[in-house]
VEXLOLO-56957 format. One line per 8 residues: number of its first residue (from 0); for each residue x, z, y of C-alpha. Coordinates in Angstrom, 2 decimals, always signed. Each point is the difference from the previous one (the first is absolute). Example, Ala and Ser with C-alpha at 12.3 -4.5 7.8 and 13.67 -1.06 7.14 Angstrom:
! residues 2
0	+12.30/+7.80/-4.50 | +1.37/-0.66/+3.44
This chain:
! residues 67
0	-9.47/+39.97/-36.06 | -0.49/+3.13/+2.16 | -2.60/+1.14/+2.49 | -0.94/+3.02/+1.33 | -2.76/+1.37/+2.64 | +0.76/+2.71/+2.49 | -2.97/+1.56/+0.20 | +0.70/+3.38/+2.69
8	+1.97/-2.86/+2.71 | -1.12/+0.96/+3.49 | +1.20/-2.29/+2.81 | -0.46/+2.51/+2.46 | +3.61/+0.59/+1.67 | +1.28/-3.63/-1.16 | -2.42/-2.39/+2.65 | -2.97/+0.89/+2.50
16	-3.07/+0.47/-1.33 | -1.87/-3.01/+1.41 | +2.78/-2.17/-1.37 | -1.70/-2.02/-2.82 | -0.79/+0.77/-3.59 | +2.39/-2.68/-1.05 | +2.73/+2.06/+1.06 | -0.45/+2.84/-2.67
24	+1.77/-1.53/-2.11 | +3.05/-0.91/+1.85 | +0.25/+3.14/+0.71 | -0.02/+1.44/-3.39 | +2.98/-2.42/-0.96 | +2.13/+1.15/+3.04 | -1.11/+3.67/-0.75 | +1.11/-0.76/-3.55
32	+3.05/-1.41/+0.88 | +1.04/+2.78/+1.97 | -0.66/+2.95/-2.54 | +2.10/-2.39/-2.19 | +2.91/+0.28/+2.40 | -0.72/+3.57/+0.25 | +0.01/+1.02/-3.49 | +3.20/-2.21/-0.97
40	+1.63/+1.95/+2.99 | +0.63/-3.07/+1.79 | -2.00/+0.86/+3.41 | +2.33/+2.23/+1.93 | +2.95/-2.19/-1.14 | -1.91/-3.10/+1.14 | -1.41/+0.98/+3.33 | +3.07/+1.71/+0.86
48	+2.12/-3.47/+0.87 | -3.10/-2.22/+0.23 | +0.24/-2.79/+3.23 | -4.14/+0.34/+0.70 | +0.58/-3.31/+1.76 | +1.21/-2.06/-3.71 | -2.19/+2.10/-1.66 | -3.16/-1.67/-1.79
56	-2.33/+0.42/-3.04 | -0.96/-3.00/-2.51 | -2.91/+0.61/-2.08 | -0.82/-3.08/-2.47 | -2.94/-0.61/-2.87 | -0.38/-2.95/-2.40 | -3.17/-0.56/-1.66 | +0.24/-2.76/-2.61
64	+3.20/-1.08/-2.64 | +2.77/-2.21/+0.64 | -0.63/-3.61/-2.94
């Protein structure tokens, strides 16, 4: 199992600041997710034929096993 903290994450740029606390960490995961498609060098070729309008952005977490 793997877990990690990011301790230096501002949200400042990402949502307004009197958005709620909750949101932090949304946007660290979206903020992660695009530096991953930025350092595989998958951004440019991405954006560059994306349809904004079928575009969307799944984020899932499961707590617990599966018996």
């Amino acid at each position: 199992r793997i877990a990690g903290e990011i301790k230096s994450f501002s949200p400042d740029g990402w949502v307004s600041p009197k958005s709620p606390r909750e949101w932090t960490s949304l946007c660290s995961t979206c903020s992660s997710g695009k530096k991953a498609l930025i350092d595989g060098g998958l951004m440019e070729e991405t954006t560059k034929n994306l349809d904004a309008a079928k575009c969307s952005i799944l984020i899932g977490s499961g707590i617990g096993g599966v018996q």
